[in-house]
N, C-alpha and C positions, 0 to 999 in steps of 0.2 A: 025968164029966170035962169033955165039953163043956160042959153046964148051968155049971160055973163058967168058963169060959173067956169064954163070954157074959154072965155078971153082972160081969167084970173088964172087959170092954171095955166095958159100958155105962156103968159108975162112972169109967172113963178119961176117957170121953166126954162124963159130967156136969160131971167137973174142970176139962175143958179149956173147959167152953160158960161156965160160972160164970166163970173168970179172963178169959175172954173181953172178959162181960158187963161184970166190975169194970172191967176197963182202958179198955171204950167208958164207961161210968159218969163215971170221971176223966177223961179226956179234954173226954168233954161240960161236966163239972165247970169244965177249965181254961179254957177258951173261952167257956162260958155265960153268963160276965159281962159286961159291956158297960164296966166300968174295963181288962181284958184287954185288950182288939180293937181295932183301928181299921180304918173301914170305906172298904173301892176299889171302886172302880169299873172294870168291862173291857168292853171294846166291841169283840165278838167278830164279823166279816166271813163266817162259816164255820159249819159246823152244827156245834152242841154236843152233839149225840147222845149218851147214853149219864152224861153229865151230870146232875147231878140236885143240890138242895137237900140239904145236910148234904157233898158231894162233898169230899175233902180238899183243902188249898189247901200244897203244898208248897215250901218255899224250896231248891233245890238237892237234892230228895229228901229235907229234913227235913221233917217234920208240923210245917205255923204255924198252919193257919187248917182253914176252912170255908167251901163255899158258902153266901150267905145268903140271895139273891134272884136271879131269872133270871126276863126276860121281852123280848119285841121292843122295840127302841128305837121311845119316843114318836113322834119326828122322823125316825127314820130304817127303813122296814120291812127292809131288807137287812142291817141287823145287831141282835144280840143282846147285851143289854146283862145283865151279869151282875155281883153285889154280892158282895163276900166279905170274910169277917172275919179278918184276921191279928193274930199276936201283937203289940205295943206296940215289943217291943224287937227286933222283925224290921227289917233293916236297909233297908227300903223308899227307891227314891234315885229320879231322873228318869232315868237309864240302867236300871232294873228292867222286863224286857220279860216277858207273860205266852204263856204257851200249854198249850193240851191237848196232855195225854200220856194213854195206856193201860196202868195197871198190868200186870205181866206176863201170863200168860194167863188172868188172871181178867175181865180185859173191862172193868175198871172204872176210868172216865174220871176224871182227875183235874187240878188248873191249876198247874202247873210255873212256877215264879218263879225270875229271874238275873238277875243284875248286869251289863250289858255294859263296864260303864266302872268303877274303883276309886272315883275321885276326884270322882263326881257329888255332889250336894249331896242332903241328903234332900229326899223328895217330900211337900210338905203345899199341903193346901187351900187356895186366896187367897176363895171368895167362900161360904164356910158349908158349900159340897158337897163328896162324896167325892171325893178326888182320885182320878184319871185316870190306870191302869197301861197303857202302850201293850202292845199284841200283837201276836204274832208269830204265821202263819202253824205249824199246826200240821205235825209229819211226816207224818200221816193224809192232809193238807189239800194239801201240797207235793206226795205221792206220788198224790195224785187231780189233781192239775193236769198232773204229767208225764204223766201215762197219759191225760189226755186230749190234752192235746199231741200225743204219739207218736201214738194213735190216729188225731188228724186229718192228722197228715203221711204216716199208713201208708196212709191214703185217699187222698189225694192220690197216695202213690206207686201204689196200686193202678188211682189212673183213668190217671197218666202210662202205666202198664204197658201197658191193654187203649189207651190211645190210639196207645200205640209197636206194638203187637199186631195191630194194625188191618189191613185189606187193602190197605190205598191204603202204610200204611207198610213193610208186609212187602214188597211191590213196591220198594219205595224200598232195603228192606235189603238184597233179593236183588243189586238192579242194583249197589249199595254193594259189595256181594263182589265180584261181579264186578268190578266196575274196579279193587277191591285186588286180587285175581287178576291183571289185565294190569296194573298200576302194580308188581307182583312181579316179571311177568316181564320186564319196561320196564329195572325195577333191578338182573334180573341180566345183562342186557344190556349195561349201561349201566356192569356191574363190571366186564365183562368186554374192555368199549372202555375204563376206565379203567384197566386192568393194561394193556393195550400201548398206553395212552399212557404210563404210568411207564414200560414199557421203552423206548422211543422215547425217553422224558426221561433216561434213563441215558444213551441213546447220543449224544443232543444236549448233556447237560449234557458228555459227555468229548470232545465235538469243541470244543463251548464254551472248557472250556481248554485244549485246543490251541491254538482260535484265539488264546485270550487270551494266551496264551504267546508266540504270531506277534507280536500285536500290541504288547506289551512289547518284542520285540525289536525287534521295529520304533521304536517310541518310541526305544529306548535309541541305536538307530543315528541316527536323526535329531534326538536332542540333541545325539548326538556331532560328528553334522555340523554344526549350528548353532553349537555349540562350536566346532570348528577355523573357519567362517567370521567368528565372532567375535573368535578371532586373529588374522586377516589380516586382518580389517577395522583390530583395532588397530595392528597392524603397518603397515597402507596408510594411518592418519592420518598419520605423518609428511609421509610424500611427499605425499599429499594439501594439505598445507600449503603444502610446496613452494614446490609448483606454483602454489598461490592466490599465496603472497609472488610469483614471478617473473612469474604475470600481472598480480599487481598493478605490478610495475617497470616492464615490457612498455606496459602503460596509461598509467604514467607518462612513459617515452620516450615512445610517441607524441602522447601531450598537448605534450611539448617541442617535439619536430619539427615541429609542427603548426601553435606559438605564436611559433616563434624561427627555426629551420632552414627552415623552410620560404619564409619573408619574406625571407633570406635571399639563400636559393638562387635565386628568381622573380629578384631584383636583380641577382645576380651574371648569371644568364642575360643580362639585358637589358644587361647592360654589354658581354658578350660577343658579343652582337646587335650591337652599336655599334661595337667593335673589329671585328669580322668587316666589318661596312659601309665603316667607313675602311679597312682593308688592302686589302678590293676596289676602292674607289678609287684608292688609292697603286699598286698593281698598274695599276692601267689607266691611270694617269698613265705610270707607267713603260714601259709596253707602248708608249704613243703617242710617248714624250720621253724615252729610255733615257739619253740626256747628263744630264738634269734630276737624274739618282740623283747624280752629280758636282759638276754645277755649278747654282750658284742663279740663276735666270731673275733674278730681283729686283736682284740684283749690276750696280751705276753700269761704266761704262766708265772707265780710269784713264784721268787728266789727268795728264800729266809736269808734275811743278812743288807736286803736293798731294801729301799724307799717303797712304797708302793708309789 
């Protein structure tokens, strides 16, 4: 029973190596021609390990091409210049970026082809040579730069660490406690002078309006009075007027008196001065010549015989 279970697995196993063999056969077949292919060029920055002449050359995970040559750039030793053959009617454009990818877990490196743009023009030759597929940094290639990246920043974090570590800084960190220790007990101090000042602010803000109550009333009372002084001031314009009209009259008599009455009166006096002089004369006439009040001194003697 097993002698045939093993001659069926071997004749499986011949089946599957031969259809193998045919579909590498065709393949080869397809590609072999040189009216097929048209030949690019990649100038690869990164190591192409695992890579190797005949490597498949895929457009989006389709099979186009083939590696066809791989060796160090003439002119440049830091990159690797690699030749490969795609189909004709492969849609090669100036947006067409290459890179290494790793078939599943078999290990076998292979050049991944896409289009970053729809609408690029296709990619052909101007001076007789292959044109020129730009590339892209492989995931291999990306995932070896972050880890070295990470790696040098985790050094860095590891000297910051033994430098934070240190004696002179562990000093520094202790004291650092410490002063947050008393900067703690600072603040619950300092919550505790600020709760009886809000209570203090309670009792200040309720005297506050009190006051401010006082002083409202107050206000109200001393409009009120400005108010009533304001009606007797208008009430005391009238008289106020008055009084101005009568001392203005006042002013004006006396400018009269002053201009007319006055001139007057000095004349009259003086005339009375003059009468008062004569009467005291005539008096003293009479006082000396009491007859003289009768008869006129001046009077002629009668002549019998004339007129009187």
């Amino acid at each position: 029973m097993e002698p045939k279970n093993n001659t069926l697995l071997i004749g499986l196993f011949t089946v599957v190596l031969t259809v193998a063999l045919a579909l590498f056969v065709l393949w080869m077949g397809r590609y072999g021609k040189e009216g097929d292919y048209v030949r690019y060029t990649l100038h690869f920055k990164e190591s192409v390990a695992g890579l190797q002449k005949n490597s498949a050359v895929r457009y989006m995970g389709v099979a186009v091409g083939r590696v066809d040559e791989m060796r160090i750039h003439p002119s440049n030793p830091d990159e690797i210049e690699v030749i490969i053959l795609v189909a004709r009617d492969t849609p090669i454009t100036t947006a067409t970026e290459a890179s290494l990818k790793v078939f599943g877990v078999t290990g076998l490196t292979f050049i991944e082809l896409k289009n970053k743009r729809k609408d690029a023009p296709r990619l052909t030759s101007s001076n007789g040579e292959p044109p020129v597929i730009t590339t892209a940094p492989s995931m291999l290639s990306k995932a070896e730069e972050t880890i070295t990246r990470l790696a040098g920043r985790t050094s860095q974090l590891l000297d910051n660490i033994n430098k934070l570590l240190s004696h002179d800084n562990s000093q520094h960190i202790h004291t650092t406690l410490v002063n947050v220790a008393k900067l703690s007990q600072e603040l619950r101090l300092l919550t505790q002078d600020l709760r009886r000042l809000a209570t203090k602010s309670v009792d200040f803000e309720e005297n506050g309006v009190a006051t401010l109550k006082s002083a409202r009333d107050a206000f109200d009372e001393t409009h009120l009075t400005m108010k009533q002084l304001r009606d007797r001031l208008e009430k005391a314009d009238p008289l106020i007027q008055k009084a101005e009209h009568l001392l203005n009259e006042a002013i004006t008599a006396t400018h009269r008196i002053h201009g007319e009455t006055l001139p007057q009166t000095h004349e009259l006096l003086l005339q009375m001065r003059d009468l008062a002089a004569t009467l005291h004369q005539l008096a003293k006439k009479i006082e000396e010549n009491p007859q003289q009040l009768f008869f006129d001194e001046k009077r002629e003697s009668y002549v019998p015989g004339e007129e009187p």
